[in-house]
FIKOLZA-1660 file (N, C-alpha, C; in steps of 0.1 Angstrom, whole numbers, plus 5000, padded with zeros to 4 digits):
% residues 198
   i   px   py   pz ch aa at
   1 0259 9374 0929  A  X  N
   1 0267 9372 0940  A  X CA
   1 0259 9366 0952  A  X  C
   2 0268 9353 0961  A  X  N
   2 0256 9349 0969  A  X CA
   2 0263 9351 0982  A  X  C
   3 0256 9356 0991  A  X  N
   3 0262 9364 1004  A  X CA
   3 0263 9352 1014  A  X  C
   4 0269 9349 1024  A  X  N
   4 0270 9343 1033  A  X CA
   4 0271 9351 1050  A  X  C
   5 0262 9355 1054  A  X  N
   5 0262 9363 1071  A  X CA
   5 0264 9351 1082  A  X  C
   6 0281 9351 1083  A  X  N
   6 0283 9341 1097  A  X CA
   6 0282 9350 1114  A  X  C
   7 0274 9342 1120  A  X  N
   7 0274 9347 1132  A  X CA
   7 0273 9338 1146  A  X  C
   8 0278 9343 1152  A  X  N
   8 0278 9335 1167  A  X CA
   8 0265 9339 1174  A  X  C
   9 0254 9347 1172  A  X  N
   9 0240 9350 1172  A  X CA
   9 0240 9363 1181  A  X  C
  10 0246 9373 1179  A  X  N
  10 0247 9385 1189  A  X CA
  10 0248 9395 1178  A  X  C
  11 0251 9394 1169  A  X  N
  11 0252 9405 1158  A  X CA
  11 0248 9400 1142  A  X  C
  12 0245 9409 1131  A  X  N
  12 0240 9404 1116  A  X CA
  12 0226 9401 1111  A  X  C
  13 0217 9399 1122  A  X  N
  13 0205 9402 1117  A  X CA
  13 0202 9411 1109  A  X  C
  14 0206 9423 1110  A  X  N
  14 0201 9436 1103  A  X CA
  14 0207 9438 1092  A  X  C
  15 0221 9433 1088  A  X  N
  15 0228 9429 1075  A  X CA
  15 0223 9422 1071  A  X  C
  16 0216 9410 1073  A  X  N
  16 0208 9401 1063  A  X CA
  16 0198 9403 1061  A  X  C
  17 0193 9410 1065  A  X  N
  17 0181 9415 1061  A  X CA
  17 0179 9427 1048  A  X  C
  18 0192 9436 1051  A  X  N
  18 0195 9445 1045  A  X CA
  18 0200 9439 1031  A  X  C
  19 0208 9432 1031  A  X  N
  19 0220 9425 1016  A  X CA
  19 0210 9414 1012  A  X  C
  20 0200 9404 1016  A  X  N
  20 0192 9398 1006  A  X CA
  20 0181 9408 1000  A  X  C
  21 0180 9419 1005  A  X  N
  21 0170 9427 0993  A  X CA
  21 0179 9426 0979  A  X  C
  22 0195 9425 0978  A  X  N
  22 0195 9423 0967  A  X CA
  22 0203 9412 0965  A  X  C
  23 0212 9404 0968  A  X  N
  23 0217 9391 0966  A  X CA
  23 0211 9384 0973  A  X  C
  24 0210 9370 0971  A  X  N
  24 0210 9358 0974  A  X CA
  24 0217 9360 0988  A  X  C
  25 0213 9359 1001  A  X  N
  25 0219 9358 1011  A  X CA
  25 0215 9345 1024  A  X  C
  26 0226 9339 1030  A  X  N
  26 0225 9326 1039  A  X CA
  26 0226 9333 1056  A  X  C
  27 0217 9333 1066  A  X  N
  27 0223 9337 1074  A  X CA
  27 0231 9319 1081  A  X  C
  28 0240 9326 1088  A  X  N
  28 0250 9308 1094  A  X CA
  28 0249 9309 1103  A  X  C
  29 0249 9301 1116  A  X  N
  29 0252 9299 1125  A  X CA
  29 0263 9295 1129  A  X  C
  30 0276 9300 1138  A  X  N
  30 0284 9297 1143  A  X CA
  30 0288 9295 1158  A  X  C
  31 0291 9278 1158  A  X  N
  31 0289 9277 1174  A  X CA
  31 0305 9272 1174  A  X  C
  32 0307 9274 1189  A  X  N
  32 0323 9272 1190  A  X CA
  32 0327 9265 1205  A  X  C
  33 0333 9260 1209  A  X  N
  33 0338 9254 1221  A  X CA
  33 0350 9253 1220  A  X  C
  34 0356 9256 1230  A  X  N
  34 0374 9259 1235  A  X CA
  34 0381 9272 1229  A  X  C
  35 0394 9269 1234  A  X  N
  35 0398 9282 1227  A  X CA
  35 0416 9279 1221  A  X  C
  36 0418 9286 1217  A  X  N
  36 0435 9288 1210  A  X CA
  36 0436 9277 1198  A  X  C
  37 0447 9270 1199  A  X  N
  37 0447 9252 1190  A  X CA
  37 0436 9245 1194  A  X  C
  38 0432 9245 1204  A  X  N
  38 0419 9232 1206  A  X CA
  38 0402 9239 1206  A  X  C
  39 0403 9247 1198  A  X  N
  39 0389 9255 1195  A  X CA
  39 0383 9245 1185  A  X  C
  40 0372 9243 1187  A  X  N
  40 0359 9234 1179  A  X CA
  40 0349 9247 1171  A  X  C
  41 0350 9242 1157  A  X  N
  41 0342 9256 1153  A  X CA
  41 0333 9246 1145  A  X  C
  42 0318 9246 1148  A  X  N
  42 0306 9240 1138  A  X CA
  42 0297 9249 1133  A  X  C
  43 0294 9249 1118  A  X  N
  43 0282 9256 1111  A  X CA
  43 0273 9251 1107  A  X  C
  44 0262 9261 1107  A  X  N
  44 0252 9255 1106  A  X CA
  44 0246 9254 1089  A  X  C
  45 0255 9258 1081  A  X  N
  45 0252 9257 1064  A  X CA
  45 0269 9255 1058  A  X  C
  46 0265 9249 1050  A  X  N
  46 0279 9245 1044  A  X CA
  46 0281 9260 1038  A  X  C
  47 0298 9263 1032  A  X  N
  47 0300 9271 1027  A  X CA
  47 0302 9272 1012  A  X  C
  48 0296 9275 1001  A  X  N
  48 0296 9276 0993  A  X CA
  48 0294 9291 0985  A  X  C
  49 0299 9302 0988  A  X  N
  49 0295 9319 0985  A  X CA
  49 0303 9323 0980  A  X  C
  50 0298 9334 0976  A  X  N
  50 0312 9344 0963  A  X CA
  50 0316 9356 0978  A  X  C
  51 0310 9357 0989  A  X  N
  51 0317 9367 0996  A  X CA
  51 0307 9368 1012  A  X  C
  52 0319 9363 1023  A  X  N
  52 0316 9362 1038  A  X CA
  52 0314 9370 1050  A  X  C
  53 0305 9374 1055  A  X  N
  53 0305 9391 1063  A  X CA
  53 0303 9378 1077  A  X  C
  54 0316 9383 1082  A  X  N
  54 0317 9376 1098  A  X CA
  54 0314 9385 1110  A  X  C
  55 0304 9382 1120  A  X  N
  55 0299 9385 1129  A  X CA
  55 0307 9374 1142  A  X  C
  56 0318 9375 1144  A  X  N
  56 0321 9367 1152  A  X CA
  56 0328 9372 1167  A  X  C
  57 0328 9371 1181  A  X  N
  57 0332 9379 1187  A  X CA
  57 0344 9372 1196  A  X  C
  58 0348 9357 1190  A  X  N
  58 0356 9358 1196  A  X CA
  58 0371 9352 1184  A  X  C
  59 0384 9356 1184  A  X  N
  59 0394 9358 1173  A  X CA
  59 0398 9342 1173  A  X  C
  60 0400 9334 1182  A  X  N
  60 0401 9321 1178  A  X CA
  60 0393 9316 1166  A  X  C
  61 0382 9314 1172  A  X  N
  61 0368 9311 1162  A  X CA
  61 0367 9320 1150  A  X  C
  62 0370 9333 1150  A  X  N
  62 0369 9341 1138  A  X CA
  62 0381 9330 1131  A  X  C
  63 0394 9329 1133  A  X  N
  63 0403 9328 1129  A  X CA
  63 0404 9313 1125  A  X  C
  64 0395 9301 1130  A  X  N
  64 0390 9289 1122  A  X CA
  64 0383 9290 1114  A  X  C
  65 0373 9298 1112  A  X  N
  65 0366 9299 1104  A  X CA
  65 0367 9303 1091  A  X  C
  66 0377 9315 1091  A  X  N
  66 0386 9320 1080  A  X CA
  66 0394 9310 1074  A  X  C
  67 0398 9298 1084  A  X  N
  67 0406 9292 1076  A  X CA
  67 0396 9279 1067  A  X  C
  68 0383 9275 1074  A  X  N
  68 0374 9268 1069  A  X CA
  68 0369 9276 1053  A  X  C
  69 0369 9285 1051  A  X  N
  69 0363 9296 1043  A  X CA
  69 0376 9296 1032  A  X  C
  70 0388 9295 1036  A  X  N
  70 0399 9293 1032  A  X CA
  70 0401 9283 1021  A  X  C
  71 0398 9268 1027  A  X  N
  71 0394 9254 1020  A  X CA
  71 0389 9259 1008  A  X  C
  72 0383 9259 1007  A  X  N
  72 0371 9262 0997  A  X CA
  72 0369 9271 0983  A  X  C
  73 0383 9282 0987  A  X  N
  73 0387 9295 0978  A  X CA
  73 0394 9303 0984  A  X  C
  74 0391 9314 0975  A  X  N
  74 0397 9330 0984  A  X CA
  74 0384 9338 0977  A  X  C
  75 0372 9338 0981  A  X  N
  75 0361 9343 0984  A  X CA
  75 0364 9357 0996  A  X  C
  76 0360 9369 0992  A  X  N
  76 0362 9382 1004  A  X CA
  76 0358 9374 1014  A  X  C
  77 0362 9381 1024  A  X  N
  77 0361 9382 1034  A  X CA
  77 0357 9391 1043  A  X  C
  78 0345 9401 1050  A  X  N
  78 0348 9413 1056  A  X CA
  78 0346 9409 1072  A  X  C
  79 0354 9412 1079  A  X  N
  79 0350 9415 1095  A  X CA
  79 0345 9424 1101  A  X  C
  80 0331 9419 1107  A  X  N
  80 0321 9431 1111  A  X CA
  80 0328 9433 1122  A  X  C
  81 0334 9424 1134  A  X  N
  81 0338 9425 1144  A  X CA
  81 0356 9424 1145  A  X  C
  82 0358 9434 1144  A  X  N
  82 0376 9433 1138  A  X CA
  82 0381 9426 1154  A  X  C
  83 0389 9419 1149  A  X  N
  83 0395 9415 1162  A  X CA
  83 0413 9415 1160  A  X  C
  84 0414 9426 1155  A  X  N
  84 0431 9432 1154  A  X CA
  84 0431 9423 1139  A  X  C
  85 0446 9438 1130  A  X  N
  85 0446 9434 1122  A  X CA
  85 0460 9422 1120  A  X  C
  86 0468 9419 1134  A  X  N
  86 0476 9410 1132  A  X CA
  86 0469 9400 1130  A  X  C
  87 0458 9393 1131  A  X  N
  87 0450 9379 1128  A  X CA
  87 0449 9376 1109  A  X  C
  88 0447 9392 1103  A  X  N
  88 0444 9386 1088  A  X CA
  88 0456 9389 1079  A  X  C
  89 0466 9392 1087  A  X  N
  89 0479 9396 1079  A  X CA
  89 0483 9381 1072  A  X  C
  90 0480 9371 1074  A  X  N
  90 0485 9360 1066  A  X CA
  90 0473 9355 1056  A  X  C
  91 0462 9362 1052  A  X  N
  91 0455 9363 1045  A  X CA
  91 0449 9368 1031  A  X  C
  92 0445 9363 1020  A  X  N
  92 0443 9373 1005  A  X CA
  92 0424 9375 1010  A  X  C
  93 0424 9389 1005  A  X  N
  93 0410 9392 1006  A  X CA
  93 0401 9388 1013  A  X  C
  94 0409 9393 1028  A  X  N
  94 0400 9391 1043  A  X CA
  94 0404 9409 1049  A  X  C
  95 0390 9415 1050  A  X  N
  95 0390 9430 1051  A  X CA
  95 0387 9429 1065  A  X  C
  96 0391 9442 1076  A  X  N
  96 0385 9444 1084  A  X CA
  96 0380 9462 1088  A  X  C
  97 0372 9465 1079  A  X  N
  97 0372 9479 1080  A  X CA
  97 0368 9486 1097  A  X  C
  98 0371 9498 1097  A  X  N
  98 0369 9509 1111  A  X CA
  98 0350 9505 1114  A  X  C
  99 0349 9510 1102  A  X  N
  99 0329 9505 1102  A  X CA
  99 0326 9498 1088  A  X  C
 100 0314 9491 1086  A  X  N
 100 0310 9484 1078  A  X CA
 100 0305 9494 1067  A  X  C
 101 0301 9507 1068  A  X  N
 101 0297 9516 1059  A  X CA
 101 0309 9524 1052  A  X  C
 102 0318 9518 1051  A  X  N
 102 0333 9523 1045  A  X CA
 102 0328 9514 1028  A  X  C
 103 0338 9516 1021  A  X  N
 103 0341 9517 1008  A  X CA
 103 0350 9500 1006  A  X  C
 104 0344 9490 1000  A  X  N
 104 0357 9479 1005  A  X CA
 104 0359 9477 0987  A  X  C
 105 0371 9468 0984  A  X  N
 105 0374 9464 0970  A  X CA
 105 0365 9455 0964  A  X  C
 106 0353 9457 0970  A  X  N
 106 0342 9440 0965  A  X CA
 106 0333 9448 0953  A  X  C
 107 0339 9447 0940  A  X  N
 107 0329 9453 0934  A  X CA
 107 0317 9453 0929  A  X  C
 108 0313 9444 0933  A  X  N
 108 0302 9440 0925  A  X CA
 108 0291 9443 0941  A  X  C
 109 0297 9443 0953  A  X  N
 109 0290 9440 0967  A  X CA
 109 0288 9455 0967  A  X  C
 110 0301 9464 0965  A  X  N
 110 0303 9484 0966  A  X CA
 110 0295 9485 0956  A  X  C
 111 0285 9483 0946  A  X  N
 111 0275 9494 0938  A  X CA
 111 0263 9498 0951  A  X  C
 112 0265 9487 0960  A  X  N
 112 0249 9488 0967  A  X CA
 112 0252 9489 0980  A  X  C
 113 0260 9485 0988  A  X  N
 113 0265 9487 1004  A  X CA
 113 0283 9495 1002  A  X  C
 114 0285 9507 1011  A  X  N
 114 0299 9511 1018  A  X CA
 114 0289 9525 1022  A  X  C
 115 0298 9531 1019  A  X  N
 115 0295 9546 1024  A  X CA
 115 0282 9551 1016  A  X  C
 116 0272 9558 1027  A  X  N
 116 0260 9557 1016  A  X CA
 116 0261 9571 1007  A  X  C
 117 0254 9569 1000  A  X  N
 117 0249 9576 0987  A  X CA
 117 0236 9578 0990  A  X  C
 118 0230 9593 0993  A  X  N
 118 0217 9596 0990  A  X CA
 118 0210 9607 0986  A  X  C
 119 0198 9606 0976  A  X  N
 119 0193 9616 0967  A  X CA
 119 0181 9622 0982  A  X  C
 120 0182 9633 0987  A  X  N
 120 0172 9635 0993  A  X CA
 120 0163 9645 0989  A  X  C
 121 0148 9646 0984  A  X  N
 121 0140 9659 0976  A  X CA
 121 0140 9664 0987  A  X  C
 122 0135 9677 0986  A  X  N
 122 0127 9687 0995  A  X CA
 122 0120 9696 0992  A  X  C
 123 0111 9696 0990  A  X  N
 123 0100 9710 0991  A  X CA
 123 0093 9715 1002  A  X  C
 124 0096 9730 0997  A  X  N
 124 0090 9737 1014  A  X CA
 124 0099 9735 1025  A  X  C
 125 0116 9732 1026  A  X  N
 125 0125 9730 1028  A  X CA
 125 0122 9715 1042  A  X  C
 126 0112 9708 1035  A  X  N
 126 0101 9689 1040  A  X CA
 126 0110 9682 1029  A  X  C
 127 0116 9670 1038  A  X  N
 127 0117 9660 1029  A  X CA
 127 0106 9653 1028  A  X  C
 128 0105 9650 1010  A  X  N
 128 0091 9645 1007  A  X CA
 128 0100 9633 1002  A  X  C
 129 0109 9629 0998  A  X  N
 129 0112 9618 0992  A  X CA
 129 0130 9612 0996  A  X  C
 130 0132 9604 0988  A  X  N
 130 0147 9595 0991  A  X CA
 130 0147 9589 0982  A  X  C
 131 0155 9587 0975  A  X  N
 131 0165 9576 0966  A  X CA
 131 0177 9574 0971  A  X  C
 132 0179 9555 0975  A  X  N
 132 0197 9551 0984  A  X CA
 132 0196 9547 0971  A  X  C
 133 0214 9552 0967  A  X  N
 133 0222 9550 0959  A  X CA
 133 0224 9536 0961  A  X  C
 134 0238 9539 0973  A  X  N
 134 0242 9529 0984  A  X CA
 134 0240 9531 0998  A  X  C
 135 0239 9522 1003  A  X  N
 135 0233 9524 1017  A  X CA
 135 0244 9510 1025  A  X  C
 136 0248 9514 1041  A  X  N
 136 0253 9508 1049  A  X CA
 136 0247 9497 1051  A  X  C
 137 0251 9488 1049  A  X  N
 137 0247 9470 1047  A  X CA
 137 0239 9469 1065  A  X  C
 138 0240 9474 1073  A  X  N
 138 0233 9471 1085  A  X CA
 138 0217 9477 1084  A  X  C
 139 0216 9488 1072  A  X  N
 139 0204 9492 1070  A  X CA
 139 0200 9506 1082  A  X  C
 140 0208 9511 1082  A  X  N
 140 0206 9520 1087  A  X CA
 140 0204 9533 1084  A  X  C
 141 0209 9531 1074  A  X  N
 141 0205 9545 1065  A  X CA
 141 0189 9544 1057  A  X  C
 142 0185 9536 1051  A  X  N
 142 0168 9533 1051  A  X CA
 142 0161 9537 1066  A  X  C
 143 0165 9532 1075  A  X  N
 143 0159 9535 1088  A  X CA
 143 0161 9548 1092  A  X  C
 144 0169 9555 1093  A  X  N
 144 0166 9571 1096  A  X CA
 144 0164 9577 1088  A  X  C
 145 0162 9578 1071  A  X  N
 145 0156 9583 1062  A  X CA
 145 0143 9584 1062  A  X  C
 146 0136 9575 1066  A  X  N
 146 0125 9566 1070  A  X CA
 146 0117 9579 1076  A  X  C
 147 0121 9581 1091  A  X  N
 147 0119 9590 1100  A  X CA
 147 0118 9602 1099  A  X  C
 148 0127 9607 1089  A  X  N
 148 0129 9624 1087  A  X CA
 148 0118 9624 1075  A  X  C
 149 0116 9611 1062  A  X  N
 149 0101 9622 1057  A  X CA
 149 0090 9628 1061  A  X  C
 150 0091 9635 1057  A  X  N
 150 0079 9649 1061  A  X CA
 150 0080 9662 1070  A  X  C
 151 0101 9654 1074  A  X  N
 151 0100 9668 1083  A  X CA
 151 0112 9677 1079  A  X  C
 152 0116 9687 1086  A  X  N
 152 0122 9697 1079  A  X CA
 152 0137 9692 1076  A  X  C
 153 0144 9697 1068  A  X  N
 153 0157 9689 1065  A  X CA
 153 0168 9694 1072  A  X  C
 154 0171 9689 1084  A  X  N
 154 0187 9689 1091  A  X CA
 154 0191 9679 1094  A  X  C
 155 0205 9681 1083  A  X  N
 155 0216 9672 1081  A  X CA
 155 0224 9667 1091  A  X  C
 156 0224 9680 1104  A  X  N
 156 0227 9675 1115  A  X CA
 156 0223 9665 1124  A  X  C
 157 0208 9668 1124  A  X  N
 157 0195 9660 1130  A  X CA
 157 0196 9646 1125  A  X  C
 158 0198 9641 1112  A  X  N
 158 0197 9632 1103  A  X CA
 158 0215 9623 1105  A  X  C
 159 0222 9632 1108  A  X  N
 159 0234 9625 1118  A  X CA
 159 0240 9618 1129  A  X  C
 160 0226 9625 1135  A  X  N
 160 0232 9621 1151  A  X CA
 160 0220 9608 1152  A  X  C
 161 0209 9612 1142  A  X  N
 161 0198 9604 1147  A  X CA
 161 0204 9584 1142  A  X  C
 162 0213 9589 1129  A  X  N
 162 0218 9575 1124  A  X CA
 162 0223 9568 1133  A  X  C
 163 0230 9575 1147  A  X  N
 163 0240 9568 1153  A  X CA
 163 0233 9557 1163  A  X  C
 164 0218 9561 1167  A  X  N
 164 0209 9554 1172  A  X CA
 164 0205 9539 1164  A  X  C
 165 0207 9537 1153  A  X  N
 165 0203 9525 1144  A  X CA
 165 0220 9518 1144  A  X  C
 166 0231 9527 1142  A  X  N
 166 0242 9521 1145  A  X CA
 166 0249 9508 1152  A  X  C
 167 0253 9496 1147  A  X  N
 167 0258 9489 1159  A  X CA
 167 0270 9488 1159  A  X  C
 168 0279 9498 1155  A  X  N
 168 0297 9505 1154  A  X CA
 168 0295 9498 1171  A  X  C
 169 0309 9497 1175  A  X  N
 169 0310 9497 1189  A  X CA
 169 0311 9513 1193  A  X  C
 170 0311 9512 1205  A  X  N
 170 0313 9523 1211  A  X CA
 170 0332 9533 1213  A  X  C
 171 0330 9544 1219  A  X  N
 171 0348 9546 1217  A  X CA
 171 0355 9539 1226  A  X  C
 172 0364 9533 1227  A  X  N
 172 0373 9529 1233  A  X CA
 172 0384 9540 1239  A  X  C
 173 0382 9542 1252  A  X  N
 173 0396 9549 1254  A  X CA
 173 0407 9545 1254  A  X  C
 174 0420 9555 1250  A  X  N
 174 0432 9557 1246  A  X CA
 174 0435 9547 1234  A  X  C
 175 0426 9540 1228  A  X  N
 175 0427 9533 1218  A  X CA
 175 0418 9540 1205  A  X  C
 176 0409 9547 1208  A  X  N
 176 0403 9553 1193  A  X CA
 176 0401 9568 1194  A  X  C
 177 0406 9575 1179  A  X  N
 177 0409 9589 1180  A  X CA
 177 0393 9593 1181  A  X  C
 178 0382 9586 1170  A  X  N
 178 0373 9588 1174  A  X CA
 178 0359 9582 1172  A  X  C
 179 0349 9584 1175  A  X  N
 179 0339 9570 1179  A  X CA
 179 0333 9567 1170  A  X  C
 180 0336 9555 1164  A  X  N
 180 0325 9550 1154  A  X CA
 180 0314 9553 1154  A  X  C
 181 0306 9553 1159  A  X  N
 181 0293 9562 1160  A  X CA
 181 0292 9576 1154  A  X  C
 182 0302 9585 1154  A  X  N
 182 0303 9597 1153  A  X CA
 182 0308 9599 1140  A  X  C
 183 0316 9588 1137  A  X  N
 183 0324 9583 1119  A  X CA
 183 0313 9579 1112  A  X  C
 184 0305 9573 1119  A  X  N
 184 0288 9571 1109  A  X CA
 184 0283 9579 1108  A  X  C
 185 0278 9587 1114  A  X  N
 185 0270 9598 1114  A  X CA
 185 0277 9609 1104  A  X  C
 186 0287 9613 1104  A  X  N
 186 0298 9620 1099  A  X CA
 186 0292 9612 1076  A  X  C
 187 0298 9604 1076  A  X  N
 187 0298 9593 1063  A  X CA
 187 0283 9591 1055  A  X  C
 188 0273 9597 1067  A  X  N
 188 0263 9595 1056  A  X CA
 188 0259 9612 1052  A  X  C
 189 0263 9619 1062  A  X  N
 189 0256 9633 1060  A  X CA
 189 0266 9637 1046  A  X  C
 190 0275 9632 1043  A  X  N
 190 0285 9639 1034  A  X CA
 190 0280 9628 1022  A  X  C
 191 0274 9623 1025  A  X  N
 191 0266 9617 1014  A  X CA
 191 0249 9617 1010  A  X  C
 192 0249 9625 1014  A  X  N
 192 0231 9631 1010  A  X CA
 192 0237 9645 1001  A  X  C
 193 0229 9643 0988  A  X  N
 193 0228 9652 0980  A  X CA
 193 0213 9656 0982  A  X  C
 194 0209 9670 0984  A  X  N
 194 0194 9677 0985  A  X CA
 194 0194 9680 0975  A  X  C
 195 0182 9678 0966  A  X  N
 195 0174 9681 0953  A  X CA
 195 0162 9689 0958  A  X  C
 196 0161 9703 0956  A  X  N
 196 0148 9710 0955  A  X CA
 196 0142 9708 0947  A  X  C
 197 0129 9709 0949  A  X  N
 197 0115 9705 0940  A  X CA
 197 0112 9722 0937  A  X  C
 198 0116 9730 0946  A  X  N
 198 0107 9740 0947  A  X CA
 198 0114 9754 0938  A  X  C
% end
């Protein structure tokens, strides 16, 4: 599978970094001028991929780009930066999940990135070790795993600390029941299985 990370240069570094440990991954540059019908969208790598993770923050430009990506196939699609789901309702296999650490229909992409999966040891009630199943494509779940070896195991600790590596937006009032941040933190602790050594 060969990954393509489009971005307008404010977000996706940490996903490409994360998803070429194991596919073939392109990061793109996407530059844009104007807006509505007279939006100009230019990249910096042609498109040729089996599946697109858009970093884009503004919905005109998302929404040329999709259709450039369009040309070419019906290659997934996921939106890191959802910009409402009326934009991809005229679309086949263009996702916009709540967070990027959700579960999407890409299967061959879901053995290794959605909701993480992790083996955590412990002896002496110390994590001494980790195995990621799957891990959150922004790499965040390697990164606070990271931190907690050698120290005592709380899953709550290991929650709150993920939301610091997080780049979910923040909550939105009267628009979100609850904060992505707190939906991450929530999605990995329910995915750490503890293995005693002892």
């Amino acid at each position: 599978m060969k990954v393509a990370i489009l971005t307008d240069g404010t977000f996706g570094e940490n996903a490409y970094k994360t998803i070429k440990e194991r596919f073939p991954t392109d990061f793109i540059k996407v530059e844009y001028e104007g807006y509505l019908d007279d939006i100009k969208v230019n990249l910096s790598k042609e498109l040729n991929h089996d599946l697109y993770i858009l970093y884009i923050r503004d919905p005109d430009a998302t929404l040329e780009v999709i259709k450039k990506i369009r040309e070419r196939g019906d290659s997934p699609i996921i939106l890191a930066i959802n910009p409402g789901f009326g934009l991809i309702k005229g679309f086949k296999n263009v996702y916009a999940p709540t967070v990027l650490c959700e579960d999407l229909p890409i299967e061959e992409f879901n053995k290794y990135f959605g909701s993480p999966k992790v083996l955590v040891y412990v002896k002496d009630n110390k994590i001494v070790k980790y195995d990621i199943i799957k891990e959150a494509p922004c790499g965040s779940t390697r990164k606070v795993l990271d931190e907690f070896v050698g120290k005592e195991l709380n899953l709550k600790d290991i929650g709150l600390r993920v939301q610091h590596y997080c780049k979910a937006g923040k909550l939105k009032l009267f628009k979100d029941r609850v904060c992505k941040k707190t939906l991450v933190g929530e999605k990995l602790v329910k995915g750490i299985e503890v293995k005693r050594l002892d």
